[in-house]
N, C-alpha and C positions, 0 to 999 in steps of 0.2 A: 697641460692639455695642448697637442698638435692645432694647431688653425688648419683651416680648409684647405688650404692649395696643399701645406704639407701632405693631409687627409689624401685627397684628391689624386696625388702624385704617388705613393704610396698603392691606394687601390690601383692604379694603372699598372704599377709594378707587379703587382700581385698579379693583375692579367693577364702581364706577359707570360710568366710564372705558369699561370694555368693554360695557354696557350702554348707553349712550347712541351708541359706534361702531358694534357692531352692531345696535342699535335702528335708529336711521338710516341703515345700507345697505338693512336691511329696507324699510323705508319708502322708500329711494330706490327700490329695485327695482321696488317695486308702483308709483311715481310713474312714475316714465322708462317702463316698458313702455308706458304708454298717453297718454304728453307727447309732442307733436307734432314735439319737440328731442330726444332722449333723450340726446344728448351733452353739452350743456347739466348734463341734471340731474346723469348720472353725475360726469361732472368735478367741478362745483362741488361735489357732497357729498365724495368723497373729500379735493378740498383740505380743506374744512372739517371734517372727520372726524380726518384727519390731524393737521392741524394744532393742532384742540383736545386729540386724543388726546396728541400728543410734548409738547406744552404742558404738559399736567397730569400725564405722568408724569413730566417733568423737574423741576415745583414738587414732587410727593409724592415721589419717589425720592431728591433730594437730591444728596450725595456719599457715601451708605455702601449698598452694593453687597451686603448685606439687603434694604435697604426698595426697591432696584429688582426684586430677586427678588421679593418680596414681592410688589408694584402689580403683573408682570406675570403672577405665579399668580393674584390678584383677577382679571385682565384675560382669561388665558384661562378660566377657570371661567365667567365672563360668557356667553362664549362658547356654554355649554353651555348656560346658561339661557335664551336668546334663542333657541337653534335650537328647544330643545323649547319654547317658547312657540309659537313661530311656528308649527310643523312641521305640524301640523293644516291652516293656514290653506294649506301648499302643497298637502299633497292635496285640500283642495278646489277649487283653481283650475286644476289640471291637468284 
């Protein structure tokens, strides 16, 4: 079993993780809305999303089946913090 800082360290990783995925859908969504391709945009960022995203949970998560719980509690928490960054910025555009 991981001890706690590893624990710890790991969910933060996972954060970033979720931070930079939904960072970047954010950002894709404001791009493609008004990109003359939007299919283009959307695709290539989820390849890219994806991909970096399974990428770096599979280097921080390892083989012990904590520290994937872990990176994917960091991951969705991200989640939250990304919505309410953003959330302002939707009711202003609607």
């Amino acid at each position: 079993m991981p001890d706690l800082l590893t624990l710890t360290l790991v969910m933060g990783a996972g954060a970033v993780l979720g931070m930079g995925f939904y960072g970047g859908l954010w950002w894709t969504v404001r791009r493609g809305f008004v990109s003359p391709r939007p299919a283009l945009w959307f695709a290539g960022s989820l390849i890219l999303r994806m991909s970096l995203t399974l990428y770096g949970l599979y280097l921080i998560g390892g083989t012990a089946w904590p520290r994937w719980l872990a990176a994917v509690v960091g991951f969705a928490l991200a989640r939250l913090v990304v919505q309410r960054a953003t959330a302002g910025e939707a009711r202003h555009a609607a």
